[in-house]
Backbone bond lengths (Angstrom), bond angles and torsions (degrees), N, CA, C in turn:
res aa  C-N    CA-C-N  psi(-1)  N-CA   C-N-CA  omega(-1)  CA-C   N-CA-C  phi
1 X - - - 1.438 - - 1.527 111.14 -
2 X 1.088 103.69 -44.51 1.990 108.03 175.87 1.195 97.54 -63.94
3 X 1.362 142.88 -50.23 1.147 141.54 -170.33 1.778 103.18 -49.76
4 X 0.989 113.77 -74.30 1.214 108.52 -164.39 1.726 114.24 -81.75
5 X 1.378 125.65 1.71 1.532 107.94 125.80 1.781 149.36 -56.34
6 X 1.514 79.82 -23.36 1.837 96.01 172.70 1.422 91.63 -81.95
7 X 1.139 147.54 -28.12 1.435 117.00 -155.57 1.486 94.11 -114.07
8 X 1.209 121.82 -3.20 1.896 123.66 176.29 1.568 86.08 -87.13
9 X 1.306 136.20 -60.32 1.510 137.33 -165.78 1.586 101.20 -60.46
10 X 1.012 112.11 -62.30 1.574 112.74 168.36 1.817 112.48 -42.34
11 X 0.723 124.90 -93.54 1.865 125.81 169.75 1.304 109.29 -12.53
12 X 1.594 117.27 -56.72 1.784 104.23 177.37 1.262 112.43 -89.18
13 X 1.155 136.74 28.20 1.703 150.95 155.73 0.899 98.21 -106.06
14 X 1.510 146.99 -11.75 1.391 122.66 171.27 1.766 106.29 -115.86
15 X 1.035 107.90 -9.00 1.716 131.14 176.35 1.545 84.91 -68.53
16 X 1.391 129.19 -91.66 1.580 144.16 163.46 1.538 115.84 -2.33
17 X 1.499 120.32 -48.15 1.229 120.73 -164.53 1.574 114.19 -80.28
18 X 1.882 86.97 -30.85 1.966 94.14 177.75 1.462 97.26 -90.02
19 X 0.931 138.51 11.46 1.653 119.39 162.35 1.568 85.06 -95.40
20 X 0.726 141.50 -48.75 1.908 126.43 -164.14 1.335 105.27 -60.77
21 X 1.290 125.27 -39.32 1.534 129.44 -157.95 1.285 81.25 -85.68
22 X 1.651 139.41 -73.49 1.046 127.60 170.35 1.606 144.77 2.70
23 X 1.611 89.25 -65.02 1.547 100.95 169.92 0.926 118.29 -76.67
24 X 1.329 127.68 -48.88 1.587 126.56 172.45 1.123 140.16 -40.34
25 X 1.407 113.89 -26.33 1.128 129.73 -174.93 1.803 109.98 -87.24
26 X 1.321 106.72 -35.08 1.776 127.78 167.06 2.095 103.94 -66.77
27 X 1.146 98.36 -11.99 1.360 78.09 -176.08 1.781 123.26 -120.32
28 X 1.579 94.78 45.43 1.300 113.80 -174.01 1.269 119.68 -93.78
29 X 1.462 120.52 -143.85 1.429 99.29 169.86 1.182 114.38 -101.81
30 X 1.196 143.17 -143.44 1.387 137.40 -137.67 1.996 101.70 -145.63
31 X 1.158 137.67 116.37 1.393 135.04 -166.08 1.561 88.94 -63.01
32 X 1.738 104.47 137.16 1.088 143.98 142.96 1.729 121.79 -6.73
33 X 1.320 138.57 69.10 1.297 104.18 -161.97 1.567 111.03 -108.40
34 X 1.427 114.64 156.35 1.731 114.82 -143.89 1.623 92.06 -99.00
35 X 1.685 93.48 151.90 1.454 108.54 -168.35 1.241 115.62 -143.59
36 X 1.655 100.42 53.50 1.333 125.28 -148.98 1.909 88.80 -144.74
37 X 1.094 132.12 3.09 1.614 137.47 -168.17 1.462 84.71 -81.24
38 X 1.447 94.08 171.84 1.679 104.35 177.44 1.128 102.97 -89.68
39 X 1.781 109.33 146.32 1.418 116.98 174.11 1.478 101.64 69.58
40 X 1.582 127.12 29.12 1.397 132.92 158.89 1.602 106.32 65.73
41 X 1.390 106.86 -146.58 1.677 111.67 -145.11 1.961 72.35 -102.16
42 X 1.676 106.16 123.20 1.478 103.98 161.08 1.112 130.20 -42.61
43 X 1.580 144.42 -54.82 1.293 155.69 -167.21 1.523 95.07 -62.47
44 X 1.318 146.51 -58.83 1.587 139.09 170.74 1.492 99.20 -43.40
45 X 1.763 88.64 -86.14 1.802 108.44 -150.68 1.252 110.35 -61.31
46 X 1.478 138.20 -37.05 1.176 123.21 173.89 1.686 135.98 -41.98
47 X 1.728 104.73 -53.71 1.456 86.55 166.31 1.818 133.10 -71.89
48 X 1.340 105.90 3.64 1.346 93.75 171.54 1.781 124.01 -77.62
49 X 1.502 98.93 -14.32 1.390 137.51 -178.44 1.546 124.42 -97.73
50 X 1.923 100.07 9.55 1.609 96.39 178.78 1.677 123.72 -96.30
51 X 1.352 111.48 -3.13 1.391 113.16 -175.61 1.241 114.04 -114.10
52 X 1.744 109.70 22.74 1.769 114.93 -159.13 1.600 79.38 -99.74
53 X 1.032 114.81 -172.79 1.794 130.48 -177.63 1.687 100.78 -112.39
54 X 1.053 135.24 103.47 1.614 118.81 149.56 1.122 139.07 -70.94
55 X 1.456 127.81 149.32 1.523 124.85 -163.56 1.218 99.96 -167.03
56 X 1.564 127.48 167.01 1.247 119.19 121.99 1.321 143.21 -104.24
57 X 1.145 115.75 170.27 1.424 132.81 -166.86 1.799 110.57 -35.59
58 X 1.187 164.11 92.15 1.578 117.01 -167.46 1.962 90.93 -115.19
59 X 1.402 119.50 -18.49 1.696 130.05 -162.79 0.980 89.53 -160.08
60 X 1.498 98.30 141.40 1.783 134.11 148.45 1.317 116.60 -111.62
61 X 1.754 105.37 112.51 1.602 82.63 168.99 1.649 103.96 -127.41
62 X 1.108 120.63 -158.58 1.803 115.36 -165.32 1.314 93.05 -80.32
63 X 0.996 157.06 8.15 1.627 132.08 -171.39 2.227 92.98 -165.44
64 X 1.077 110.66 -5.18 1.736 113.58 175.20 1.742 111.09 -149.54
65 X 1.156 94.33 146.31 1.466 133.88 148.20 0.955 125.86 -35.27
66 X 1.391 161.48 117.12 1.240 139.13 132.93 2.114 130.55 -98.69
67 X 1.439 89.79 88.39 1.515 84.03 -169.31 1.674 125.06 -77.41
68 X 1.109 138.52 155.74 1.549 113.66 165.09 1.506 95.50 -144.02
69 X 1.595 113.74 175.32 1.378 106.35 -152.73 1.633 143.09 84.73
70 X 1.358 91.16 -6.52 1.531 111.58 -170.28 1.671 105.53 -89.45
71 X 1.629 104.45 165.77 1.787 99.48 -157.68 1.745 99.43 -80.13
72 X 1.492 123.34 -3.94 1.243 114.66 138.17 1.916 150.34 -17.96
73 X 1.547 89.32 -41.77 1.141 135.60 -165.28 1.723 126.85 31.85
74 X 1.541 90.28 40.63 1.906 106.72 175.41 1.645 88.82 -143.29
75 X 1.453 103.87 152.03 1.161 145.11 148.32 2.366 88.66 -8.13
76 X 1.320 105.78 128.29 1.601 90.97 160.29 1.431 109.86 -165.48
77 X 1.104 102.69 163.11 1.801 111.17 -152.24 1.449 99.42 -122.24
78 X 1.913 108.57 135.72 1.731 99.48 -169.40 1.668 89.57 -137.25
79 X 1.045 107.44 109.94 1.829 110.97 176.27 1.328 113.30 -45.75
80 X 1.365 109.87 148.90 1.709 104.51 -167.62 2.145 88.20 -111.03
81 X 0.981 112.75 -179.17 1.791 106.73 -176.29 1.685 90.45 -151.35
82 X 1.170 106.70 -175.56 1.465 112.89 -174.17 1.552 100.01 -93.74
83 X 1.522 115.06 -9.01 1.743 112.27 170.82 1.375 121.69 -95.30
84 X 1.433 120.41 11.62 1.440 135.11 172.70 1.098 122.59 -56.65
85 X 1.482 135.12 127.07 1.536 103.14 -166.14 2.051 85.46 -131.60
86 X 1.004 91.41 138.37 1.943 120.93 170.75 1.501 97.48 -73.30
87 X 1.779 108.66 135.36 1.338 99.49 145.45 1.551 98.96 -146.82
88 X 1.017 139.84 118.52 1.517 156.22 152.88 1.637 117.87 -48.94
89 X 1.236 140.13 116.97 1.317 129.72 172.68 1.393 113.81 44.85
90 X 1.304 112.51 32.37 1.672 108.36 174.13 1.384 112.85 91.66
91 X 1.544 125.28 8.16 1.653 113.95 -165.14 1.397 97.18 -141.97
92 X 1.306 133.52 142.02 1.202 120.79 153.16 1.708 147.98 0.03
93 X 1.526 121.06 116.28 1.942 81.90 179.18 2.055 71.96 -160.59
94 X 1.729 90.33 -153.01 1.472 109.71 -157.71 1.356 97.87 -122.04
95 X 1.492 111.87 -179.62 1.642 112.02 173.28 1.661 114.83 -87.81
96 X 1.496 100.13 -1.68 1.660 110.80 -172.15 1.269 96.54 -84.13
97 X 1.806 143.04 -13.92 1.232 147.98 160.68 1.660 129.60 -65.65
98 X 1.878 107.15 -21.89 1.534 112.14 152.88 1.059 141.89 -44.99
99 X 1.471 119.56 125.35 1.550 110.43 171.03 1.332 130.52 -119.90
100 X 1.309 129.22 129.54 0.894 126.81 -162.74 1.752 118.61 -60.33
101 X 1.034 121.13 119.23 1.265 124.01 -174.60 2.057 132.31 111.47
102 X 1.780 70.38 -6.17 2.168 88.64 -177.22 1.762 88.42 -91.26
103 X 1.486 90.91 162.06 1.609 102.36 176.23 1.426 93.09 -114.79
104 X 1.937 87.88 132.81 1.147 117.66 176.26 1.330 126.73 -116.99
105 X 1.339 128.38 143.74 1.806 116.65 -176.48 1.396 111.02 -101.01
106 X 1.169 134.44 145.90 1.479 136.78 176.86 1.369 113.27 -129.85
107 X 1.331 101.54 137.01 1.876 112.00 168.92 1.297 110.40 -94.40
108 X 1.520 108.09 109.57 1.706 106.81 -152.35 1.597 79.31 -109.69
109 X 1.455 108.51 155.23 1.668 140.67 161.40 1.312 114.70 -151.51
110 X 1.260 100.88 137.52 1.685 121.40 -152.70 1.450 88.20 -105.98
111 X 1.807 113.01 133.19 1.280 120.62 176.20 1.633 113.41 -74.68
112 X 0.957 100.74 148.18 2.113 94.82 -165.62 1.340 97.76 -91.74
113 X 1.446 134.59 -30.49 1.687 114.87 169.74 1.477 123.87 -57.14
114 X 1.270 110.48 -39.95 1.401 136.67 -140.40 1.714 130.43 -120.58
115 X 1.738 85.94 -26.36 1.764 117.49 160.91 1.844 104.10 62.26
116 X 1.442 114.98 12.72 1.315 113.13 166.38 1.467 116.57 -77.57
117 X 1.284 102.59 132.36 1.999 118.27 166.38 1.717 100.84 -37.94
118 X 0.839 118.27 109.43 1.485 118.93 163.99 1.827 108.59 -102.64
119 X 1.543 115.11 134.73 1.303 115.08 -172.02 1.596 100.30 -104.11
120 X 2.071 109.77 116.14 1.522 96.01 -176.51 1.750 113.06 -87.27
121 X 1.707 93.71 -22.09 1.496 103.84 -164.23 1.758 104.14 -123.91
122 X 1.238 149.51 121.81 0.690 129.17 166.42 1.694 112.94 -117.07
123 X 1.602 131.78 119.80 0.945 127.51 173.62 1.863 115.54 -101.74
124 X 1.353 100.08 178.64 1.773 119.63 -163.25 0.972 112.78 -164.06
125 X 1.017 120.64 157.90 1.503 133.96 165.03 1.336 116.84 71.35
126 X 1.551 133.62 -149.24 1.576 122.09 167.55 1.494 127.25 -96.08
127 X 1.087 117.96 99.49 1.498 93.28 -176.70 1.880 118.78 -79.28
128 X 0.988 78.69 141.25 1.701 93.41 -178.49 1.353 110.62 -75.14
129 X 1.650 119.88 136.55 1.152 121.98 -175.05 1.520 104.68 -86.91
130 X 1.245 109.57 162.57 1.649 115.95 -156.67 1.988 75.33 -120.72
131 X 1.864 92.01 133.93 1.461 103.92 160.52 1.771 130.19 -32.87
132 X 1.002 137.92 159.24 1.210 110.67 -165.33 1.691 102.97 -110.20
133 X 1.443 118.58 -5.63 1.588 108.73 150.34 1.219 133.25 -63.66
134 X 1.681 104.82 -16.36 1.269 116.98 -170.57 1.761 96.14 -82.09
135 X 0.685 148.13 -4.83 1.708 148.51 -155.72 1.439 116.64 -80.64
């Protein structure tokens, strides 16, 4: 009978010790998470990036686009206008800075006579997330 109080008292002293080590170990700090992904930390940068079009690159020509990959899912063409504006890694640039084959996002508007994709915004590269006082 003593015997098997030592070994029931023993079992929930060692039952006891792995819930402590257990918890303790859960109540540290929290892993590191990187803010170095493309297009910055999702939870910011993503919604500024939800109504753009994704694609990639497949043609450049002087006045269109050629994207493919897009949720279209054919080959599709977005007119570029003289109010199109480039931005590369977050900064200003030109259409002579495209490359064929990078994925790019576009703020597309459809001309109402004519029903062509018109491209107003076209971005590239990484954009860098802006501090969040800065906002």
């Amino acid at each position: 009978m003593k015997l098997r109080r030592i070994i029931t008292i023993t079992a929930l002293a060692a039952a006891g010790l792995v819930t402590v080590v257990a918890a303790s170990a859960q109540s540290g700090p929290q892993p590191v998470t990187s803010s170095t992904g493309r297009f910055g930390d999702p939870n910011t940068i993503a919604r500024k990036y939800q109504d753009y079009l994704f694609g990639i690159l497949k043609e450049v020509k002087p006045n269109e686009l050629i994207l493919s990959k897009t949720k279209y899912g054919v080959d599709q063409g977005f007119k570029i206008t003289k109010k199109t504006k480039f931005t590369l890694d977050g900064k200003p640039s030109t259409i002579d800075k495209l490359k064929v084959g990078e994925g790019i996002y576009i703020d597309v508007d459809t001309d109402k006579k004519t029903g062509d994709l018109m491209a107003k915004k076209v971005v590239s590269g990484v954009d860098l997330p802006s501090i969040p006082s800065e906002q």
